[in-house]
C-alpha positions in Angstrom: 76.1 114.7 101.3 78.2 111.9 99.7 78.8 112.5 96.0 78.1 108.9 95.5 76.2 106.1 97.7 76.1 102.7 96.8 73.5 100.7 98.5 73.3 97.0 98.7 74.5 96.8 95.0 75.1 93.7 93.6 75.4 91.8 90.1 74.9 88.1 89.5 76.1 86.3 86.0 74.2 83.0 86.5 75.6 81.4 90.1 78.4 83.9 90.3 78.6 86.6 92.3 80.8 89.3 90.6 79.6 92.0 93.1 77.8 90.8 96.1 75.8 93.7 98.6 78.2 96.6 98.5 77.1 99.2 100.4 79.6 101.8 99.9 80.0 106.1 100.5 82.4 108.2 98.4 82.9 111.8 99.4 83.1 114.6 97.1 86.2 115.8 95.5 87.9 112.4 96.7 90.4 110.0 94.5 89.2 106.9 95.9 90.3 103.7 94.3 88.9 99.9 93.9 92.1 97.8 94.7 91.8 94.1 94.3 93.3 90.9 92.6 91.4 89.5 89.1 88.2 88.6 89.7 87.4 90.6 92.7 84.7 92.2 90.9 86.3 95.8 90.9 86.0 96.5 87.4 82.6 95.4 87.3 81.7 97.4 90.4 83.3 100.9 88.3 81.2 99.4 85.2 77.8 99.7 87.5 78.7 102.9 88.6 79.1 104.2 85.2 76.1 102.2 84.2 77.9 100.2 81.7 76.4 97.3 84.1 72.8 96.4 84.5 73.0 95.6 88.6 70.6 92.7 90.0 69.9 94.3 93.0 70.7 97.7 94.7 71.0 101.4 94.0 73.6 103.8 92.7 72.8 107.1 94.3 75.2 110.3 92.4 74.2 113.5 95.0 71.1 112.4 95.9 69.9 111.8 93.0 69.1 107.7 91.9 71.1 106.7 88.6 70.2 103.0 89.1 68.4 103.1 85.8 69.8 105.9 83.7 72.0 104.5 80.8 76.1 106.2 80.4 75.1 109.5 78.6 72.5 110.6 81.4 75.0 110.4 84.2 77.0 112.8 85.7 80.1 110.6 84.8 82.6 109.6 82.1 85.1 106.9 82.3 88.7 106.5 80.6 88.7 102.7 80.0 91.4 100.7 80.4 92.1 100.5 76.6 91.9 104.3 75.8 89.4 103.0 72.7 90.5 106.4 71.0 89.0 106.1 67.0 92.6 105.6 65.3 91.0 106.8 62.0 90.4 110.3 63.7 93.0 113.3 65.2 93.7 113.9 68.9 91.6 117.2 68.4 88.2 115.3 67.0 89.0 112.4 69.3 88.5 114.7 72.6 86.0 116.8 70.4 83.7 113.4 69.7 81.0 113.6 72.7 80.9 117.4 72.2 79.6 116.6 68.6 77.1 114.2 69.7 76.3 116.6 72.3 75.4 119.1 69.7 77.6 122.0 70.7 78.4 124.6 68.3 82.0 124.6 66.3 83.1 127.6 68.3 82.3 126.0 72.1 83.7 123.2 70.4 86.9 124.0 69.6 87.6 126.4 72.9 86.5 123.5 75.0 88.7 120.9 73.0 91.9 123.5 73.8 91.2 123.7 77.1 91.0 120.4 77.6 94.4 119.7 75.6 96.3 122.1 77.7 95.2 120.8 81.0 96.5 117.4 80.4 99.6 119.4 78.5 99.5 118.3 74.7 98.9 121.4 73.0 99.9 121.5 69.7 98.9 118.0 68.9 96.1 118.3 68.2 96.4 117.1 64.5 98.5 113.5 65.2 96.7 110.7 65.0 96.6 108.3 68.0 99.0 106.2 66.2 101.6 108.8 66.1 101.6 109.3 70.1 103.6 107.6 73.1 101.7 105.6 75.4 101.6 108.1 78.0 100.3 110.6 75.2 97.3 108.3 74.2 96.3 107.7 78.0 96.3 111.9 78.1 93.9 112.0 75.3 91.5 109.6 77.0 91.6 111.8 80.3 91.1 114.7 77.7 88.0 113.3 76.1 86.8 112.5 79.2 87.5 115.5 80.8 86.5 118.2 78.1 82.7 116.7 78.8 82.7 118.6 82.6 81.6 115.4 84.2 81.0 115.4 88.1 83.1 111.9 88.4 85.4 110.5 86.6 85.9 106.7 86.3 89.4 105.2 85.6 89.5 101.4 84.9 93.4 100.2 84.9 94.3 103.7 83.5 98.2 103.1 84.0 98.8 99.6 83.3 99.9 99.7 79.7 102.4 102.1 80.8 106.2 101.7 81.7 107.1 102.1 85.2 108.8 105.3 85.1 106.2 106.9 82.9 103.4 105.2 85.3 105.3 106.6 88.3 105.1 110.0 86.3 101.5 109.7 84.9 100.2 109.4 89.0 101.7 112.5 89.9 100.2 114.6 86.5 96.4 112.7 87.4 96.6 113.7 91.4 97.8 117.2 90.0 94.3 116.8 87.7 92.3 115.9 90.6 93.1 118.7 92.7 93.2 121.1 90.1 89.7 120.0 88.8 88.2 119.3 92.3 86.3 116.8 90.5 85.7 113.3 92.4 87.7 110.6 90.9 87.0 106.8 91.3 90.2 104.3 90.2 90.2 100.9 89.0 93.4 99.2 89.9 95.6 96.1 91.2 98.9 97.5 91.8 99.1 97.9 95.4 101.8 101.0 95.0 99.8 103.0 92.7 96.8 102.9 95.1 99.0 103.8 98.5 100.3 106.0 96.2 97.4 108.3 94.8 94.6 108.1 97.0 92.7 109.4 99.6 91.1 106.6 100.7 91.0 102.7 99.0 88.6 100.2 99.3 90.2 96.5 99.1 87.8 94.3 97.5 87.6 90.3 97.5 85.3 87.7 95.9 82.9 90.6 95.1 82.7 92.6 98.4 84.1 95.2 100.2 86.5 94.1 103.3 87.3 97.4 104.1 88.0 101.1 103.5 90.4 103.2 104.9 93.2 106.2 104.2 96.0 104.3 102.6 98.4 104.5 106.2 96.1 102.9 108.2 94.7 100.0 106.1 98.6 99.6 105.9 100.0 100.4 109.3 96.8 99.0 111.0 94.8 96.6 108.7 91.4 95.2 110.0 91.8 91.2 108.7 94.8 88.4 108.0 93.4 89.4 104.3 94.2 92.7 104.1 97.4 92.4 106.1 98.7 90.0 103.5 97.6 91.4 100.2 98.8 95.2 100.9 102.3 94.4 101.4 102.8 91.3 102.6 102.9 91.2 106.2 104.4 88.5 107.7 101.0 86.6 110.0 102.1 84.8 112.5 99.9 82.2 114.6 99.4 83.5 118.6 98.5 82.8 121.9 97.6 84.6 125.4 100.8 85.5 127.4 99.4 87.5 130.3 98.1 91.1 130.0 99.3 93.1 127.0 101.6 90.3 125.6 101.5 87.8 123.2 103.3 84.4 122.1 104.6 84.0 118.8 104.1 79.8 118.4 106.0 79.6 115.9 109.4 81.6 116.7 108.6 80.6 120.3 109.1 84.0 122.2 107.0 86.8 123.6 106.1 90.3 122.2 104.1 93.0 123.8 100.5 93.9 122.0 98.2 96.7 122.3 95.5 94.6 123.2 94.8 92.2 126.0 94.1 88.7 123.3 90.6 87.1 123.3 89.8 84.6 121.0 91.6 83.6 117.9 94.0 85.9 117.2 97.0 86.6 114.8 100.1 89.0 114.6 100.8 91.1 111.5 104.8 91.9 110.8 105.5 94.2 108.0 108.9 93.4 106.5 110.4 96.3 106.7 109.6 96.8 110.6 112.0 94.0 111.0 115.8 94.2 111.9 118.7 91.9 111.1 121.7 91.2 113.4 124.6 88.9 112.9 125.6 86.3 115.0 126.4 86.3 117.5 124.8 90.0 118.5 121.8 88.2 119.7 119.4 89.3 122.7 118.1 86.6 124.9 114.6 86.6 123.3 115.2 87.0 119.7 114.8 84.1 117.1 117.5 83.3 115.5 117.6 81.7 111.8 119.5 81.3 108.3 119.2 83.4 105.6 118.1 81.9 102.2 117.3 84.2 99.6 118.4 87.7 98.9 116.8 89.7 96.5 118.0 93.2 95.2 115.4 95.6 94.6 118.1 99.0 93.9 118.3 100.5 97.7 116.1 97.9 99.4 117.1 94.1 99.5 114.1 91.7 100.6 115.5 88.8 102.6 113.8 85.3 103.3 115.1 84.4 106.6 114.3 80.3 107.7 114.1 80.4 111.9 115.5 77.2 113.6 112.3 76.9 114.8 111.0 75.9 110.5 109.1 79.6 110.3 110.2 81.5 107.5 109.8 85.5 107.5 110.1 88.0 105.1 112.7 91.0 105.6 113.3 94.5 104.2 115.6 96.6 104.9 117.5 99.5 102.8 121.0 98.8 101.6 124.4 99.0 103.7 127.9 98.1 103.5 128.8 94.3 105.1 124.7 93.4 104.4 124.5 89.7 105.8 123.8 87.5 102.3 122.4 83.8 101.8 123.7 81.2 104.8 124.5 83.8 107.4 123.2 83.3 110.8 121.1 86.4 112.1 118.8 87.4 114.6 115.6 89.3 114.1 114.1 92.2 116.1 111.8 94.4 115.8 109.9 98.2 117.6 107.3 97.5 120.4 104.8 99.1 118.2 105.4 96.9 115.1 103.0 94.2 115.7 99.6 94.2 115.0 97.0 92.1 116.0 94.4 90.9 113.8 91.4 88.7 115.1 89.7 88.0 111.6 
């Protein structure tokens, strides 16, 4: 059975629709994230799951059993919000300890449970700072502590890297997917960075305008998205406009040639190019069926450059492609290629 089902749920503030019939399963023991821009409703999709939301229609079903109704402290969950909210006036130690108190544990359990829970997120011996005498990255482990030290069956993570530098948010995803499968405990991730959900989770469900547009393992909603939207938003595929060219082959309108496609086209259709699929060659190395264009922009990005590449034909295309000695820069004349298997068709 799926740890958590989500059936038709929605939430309405007046005329907007922040989540709008999601019908969603989560497996157990998965780290399954909410990836979307602002305003998607993602966060407010976590926030009924946690029951920090009210929904106006739907169910939220944690095994088996129907939450719908039960308020944050009778659920099987705990959530690390995206603002830690740790009580600066209190010590790491009674900061984790807190829900244990209210739980009514005795000192003893208490204090066992609150070392434990220290050393699995690594900060023993600071237990007597204050919050105000940690790094970020320290803070963010105490919330995961307090969080953690309650045993919860799921764990909800609104934004729980995004006050973080990038080398210690590049650091802080490795130590919570080294949680997650130490624990075995089903995690559920709030985020918009793109990277950090390819990065960490088993599957990812891409939100828009309060629904769902689809789930998938993080490879094949990137090496074979379902829609133009999803194509675009995780990585930014180049979409280009097509039409029929006999069986198996498609023509790119606006570079004007032909490329071969896994699929016979019906319909309105469209072909996905990721960036880095794409090859440069100088002029005047070019193949009889390759557009040809101008470089514009360069942009460094340490051992990849991303190119902007204007075709004769007006298209412009994105490029990426790891650094080289003699890399073609702004105003050089190159051709583009590409594998047979690079483009994908998308036909919504």
């Amino acid at each position: 059975m799926a740890r958590i089902r989500l059936e038709g749920l929605a939430k309405h503030f007046g005329d907007m629709r922040a989540v709008d019939d999601v019908t969603l399963d989560i497996e157990d023991g998965e780290l399954f994230s909410l990836l979307g821009a602002s305003g998607s409703g993602k966060t407010t999709l976590l926030r009924l799951l946690g029951g920090f939301e009210t929904p106006s229609a739907g169910r939220v079903l944690i095994d088996g059993v129907d939450v719908t109704d039960l308020p944050p402290y009778r659920r099987p969950t705990n959530m690390v919000f995206q603002s830690y909210a740790l009580f600066p006036h209190m010590n790491v130690a009674k900061n984790v300890a807190f829900g244990l108190r209210q739980a009514g544990l005795a000192a003893p359990e208490i204090a066992g449970r609150v070392d434990e829970a220290l050393d699995l997120v690594r900060l023993s011996g600071l237990g007597g700072r204050k919050p105000g005498q940690l790094s970020g990255g320290q803070r963010q482990r105490v919330a995961l502590a307090r969080a953690l030290v309650l045993r919860p069956k799921l764990l909800l993570l609104d934004e729980p890297l995004s006050a973080l530098d990038k080398k210690l948010r590049e650091h802080t995803q490795f130590e919570l997917m080294r949680l997650q499968r130490q624990l075995g405990i089903t995690f559920v991730m709030v985020t918009h960075d793109q990277d950090e959900a390819m990065a960490m989770s088993t599957r990812i469900a891409v939100m828009d305008h309060g629904r769902v547009v689809e789930v998938g393992a993080p490879r094949q909603i990137y090496e074979r998205p379902g829609s133009r939207f999803v194509a675009d938003f995780i990585g930014g595929a180049n979409i280009l406009d097509v039409a029929p060219a006999g069986p198996g082959r498609a023509l790119l309108t606006a570079l004007g040639v032909t490329c071969a496609v896994d699929r016979d086209l019906e319909g309105p259709a469209w072909i996905a190019l990721r960036p880095e699929r794409i090859a440069l060659s100088r002029a005047p190395a070019f193949g009889a069926d390759q557009p040809v264009g101008v470089i514009e922009a360069v942009a460094f990005h340490g051992d990849v450059q991303h190119y902007r590449v204007r075709l004769d034909g007006g298209a412009e295309l994105k490029v990426a492609a790891h650094n080289a000695a003699g890399d073609p820069g702004p105003g050089d004349r190159v051709a583009l290629s590409w594998p047979g298997d690079a483009p994908v068709v998308l036909t919504r």
